[in-house]
C-alpha positions as CSV (number, residue, x, y, z in Angstrom):
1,X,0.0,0.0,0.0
2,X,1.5,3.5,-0.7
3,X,0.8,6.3,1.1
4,X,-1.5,8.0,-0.9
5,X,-3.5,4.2,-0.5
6,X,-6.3,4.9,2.3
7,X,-7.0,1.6,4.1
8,X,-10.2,0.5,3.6
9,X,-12.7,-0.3,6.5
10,X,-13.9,-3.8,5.7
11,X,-17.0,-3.2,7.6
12,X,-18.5,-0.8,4.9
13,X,-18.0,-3.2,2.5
14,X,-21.3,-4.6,0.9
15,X,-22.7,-7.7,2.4
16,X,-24.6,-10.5,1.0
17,X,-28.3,-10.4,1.9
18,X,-28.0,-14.0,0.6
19,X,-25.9,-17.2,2.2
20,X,-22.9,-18.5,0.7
21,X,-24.0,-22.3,1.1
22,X,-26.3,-22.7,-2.0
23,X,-28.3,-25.4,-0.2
24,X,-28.8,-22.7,2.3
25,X,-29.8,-19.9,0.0
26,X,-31.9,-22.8,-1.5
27,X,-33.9,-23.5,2.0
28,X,-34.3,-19.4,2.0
29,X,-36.0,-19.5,-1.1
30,X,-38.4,-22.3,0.0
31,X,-38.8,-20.9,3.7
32,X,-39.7,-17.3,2.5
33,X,-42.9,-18.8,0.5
34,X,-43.3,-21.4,2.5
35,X,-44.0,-19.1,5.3
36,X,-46.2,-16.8,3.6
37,X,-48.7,-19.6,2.5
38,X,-48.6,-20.6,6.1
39,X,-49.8,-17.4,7.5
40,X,-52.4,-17.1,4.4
41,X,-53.8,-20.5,5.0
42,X,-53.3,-19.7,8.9
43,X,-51.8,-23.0,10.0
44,X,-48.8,-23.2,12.5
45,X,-45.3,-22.1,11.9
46,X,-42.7,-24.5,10.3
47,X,-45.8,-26.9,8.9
48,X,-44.9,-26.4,5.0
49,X,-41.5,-25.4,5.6
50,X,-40.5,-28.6,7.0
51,X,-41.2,-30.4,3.5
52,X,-37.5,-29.8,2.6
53,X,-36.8,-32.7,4.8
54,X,-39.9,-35.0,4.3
55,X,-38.7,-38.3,2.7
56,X,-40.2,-38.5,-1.0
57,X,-43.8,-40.0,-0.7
58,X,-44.3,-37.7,2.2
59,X,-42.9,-34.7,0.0
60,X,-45.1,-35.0,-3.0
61,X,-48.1,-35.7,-0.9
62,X,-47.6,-32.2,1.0
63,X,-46.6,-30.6,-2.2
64,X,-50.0,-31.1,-3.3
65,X,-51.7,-31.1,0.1
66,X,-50.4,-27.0,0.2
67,X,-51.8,-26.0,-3.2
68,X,-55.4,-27.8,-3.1
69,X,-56.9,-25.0,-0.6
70,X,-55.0,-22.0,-2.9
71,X,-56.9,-23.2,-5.6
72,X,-59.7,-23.3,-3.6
73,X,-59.1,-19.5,-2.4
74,X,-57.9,-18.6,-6.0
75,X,-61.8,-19.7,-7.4
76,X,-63.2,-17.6,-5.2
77,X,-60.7,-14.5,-5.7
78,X,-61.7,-15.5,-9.5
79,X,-65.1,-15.2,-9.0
80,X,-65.6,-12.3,-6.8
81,X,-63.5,-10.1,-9.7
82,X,-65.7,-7.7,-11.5
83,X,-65.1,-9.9,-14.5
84,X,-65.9,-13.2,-12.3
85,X,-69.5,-12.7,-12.7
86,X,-70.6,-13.1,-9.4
87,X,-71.1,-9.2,-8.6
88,X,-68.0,-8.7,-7.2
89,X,-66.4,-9.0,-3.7
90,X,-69.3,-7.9,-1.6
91,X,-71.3,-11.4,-2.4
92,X,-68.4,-13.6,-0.7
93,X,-70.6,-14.1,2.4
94,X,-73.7,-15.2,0.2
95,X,-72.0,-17.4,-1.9
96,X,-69.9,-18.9,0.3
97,X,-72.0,-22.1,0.4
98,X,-71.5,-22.5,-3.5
99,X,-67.9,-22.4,-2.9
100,X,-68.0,-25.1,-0.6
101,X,-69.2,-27.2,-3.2
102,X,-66.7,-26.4,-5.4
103,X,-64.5,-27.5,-2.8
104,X,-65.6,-30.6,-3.1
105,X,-64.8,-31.1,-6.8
106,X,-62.1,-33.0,-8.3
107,X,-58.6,-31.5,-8.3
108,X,-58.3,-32.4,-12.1
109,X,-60.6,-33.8,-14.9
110,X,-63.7,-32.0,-16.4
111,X,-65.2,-30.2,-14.5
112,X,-62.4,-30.0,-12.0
113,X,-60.8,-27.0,-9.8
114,X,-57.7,-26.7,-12.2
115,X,-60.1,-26.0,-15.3
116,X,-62.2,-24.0,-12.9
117,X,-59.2,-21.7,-11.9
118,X,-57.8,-21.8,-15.6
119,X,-61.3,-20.5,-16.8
120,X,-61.0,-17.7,-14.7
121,X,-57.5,-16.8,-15.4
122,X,-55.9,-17.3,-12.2
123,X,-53.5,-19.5,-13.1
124,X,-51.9,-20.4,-16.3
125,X,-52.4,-23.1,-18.5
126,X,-48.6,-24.1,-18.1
127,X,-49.7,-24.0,-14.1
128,X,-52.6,-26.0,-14.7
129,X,-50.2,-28.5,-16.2
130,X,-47.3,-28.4,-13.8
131,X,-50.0,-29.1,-11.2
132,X,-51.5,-31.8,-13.0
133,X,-48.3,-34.0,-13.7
134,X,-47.6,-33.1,-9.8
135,X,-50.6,-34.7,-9.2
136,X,-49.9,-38.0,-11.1
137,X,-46.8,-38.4,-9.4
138,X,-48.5,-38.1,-5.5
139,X,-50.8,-40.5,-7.0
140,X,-48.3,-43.3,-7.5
141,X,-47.5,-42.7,-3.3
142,X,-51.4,-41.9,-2.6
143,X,-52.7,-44.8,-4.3
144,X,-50.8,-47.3,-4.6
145,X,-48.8,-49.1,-1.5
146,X,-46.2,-50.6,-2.7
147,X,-45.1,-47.5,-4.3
148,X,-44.4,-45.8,-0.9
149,X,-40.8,-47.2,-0.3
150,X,-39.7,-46.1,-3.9
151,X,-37.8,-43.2,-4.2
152,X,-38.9,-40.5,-6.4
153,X,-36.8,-41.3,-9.3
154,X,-38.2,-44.0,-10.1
155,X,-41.7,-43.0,-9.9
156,X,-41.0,-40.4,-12.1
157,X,-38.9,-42.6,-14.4
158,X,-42.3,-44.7,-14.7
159,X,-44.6,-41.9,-15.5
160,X,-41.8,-40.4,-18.0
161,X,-41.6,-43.7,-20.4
162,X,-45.2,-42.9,-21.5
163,X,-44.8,-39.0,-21.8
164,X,-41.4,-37.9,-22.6
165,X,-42.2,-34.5,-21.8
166,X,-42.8,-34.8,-18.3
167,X,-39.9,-33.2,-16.9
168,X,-40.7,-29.9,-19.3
169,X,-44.0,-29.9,-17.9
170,X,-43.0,-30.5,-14.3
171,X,-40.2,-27.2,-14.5
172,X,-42.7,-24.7,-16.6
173,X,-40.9,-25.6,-19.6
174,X,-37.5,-24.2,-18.1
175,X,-35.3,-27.4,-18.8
176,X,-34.6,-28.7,-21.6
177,X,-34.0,-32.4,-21.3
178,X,-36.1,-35.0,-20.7
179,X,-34.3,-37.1,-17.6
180,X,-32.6,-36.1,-14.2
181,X,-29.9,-37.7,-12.8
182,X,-31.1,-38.4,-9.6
183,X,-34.1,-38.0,-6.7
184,X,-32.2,-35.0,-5.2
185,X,-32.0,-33.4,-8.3
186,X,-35.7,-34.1,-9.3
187,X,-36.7,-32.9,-5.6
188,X,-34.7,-29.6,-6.3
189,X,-36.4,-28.9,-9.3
190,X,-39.8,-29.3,-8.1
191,X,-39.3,-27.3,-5.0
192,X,-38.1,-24.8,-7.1
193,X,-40.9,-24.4,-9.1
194,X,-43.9,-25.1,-6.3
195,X,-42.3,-22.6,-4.6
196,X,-42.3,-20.0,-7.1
197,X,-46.1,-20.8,-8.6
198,X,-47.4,-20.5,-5.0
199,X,-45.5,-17.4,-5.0
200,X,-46.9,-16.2,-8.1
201,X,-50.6,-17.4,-6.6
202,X,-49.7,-15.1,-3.6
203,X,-49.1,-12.5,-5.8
204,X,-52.4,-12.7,-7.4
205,X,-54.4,-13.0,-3.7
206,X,-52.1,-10.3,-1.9
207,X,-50.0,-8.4,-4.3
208,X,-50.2,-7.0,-7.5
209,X,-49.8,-8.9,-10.5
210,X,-46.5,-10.9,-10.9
211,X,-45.5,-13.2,-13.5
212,X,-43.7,-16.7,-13.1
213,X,-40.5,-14.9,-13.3
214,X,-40.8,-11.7,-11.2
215,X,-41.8,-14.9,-8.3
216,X,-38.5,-16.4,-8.5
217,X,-36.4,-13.5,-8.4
218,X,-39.0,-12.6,-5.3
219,X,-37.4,-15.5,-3.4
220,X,-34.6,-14.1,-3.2
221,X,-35.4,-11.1,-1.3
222,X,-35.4,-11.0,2.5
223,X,-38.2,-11.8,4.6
224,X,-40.9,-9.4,5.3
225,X,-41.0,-7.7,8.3
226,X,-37.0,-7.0,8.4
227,X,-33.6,-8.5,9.0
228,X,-30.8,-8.3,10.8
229,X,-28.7,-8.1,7.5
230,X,-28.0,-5.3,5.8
231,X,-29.3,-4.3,2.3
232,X,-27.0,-4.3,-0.3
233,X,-25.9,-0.6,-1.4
234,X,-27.1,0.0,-5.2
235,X,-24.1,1.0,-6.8
């Protein structure tokens, strides 16, 4: 250092709002969405965000067992919008007893809540899809015993030989290949993108309008109500 060199004071330097382990920054992602739909669907702390560690029947059946009652709420949102045809939100009270019948319909086929909530456009038809083949998987755990010791892989593997698009349907069409290589991978990848469509569904009940992208650079940001990290300095 010369002497016209000023030391610098390491602790102005920028910090990282994010970890440096990526499987950490990876259970940041999850957590931060995890624990909104907690508090939207008002069940205790640490219920979804403990799926991280479930072991793989377990993990698909929550994955699905979180976004059946945000449908549910997203028919209703649909609905209750001026375009919904309803007359808008002040007839949520009154029709509350229709809803509950909706409830009770199918996840999927015709009519079912996924074409319900497509028809109303609040979710996509890609959603609609990723939900769908999410669905088939949980089935081979749900339904079927002697699926429940295999690991995901394999189920998947099963389901893939008779639709070789599977995996592009699973990941919103973000990966181009048609295999993993194995169930961590495959878990990864789902988590990724269940995280960021129940983000995006968030969006649509809480905030304004996102799309699929603006949710996962959202998981990324810090949790609300403030942390004892620093924010990054633009510049």
């Amino acid at each position: 250092m010369t002497k016209n060199q000023s030391s610098v004071d390491s602790s102005q330097e920028p910090t990282s709002l994010l970890p440096s382990d990526p499987l950490e920054t990876f259970k940041l992602f999850i957590g931060n969405t995890a624990e909104e739909v907690e508090r939207h669907l008002g069940v205790p702390a640490g219920s979804i965000a403990g799926i991280v560690e479930d072991e793989d029947n377990l993990f698909l059946i929550k994955l699905i067992a979180v976004i059946e009652p945000v449908i549910n709420d997203l028919i209703r949102f649909g609905f209750l919008q001026p375009s919904g045809g309803l007359g808008g939100r002040d007839r949520g009270p009154e029709l509350e007893p229709t809803f509950r019948e909706l409830d009770r319909l199918p996840l999927m086929g015709r009519p079912g809540r996924l074409q319900i909530a497509n028809k109303l456009n609040v979710i996509t038809s890609d959603e609609l899809q990723f939900v769908h083949a999410l669905a088939t998987l949980r089935n081979s755990y749900a339904h079927n015993i002697s699926s429940m010791s295999q690991p995901i892989l394999d189920v998947f593997r099963r389901h893939r030989a008779g639709n070789k698009k599977l995996l592009s349907v699973l990941t919103l069409n973000t990966v181009f290949t048609d295999d993993v290589d194995s169930s961590g991978e495959l878990r990864f990848l789902l988590l990724a993108i269940w995280a960021a469509v129940l983000s995006g569904w968030m969006g649509r009940l809480h905030r304004p309008a996102q799309n699929i992208f603006d949710a996962l650079l959202r998981l990324s940001k810090p949790k609300p109500g403030g942390t004892d990290m620093e924010e990054r300095p633009e510049g």
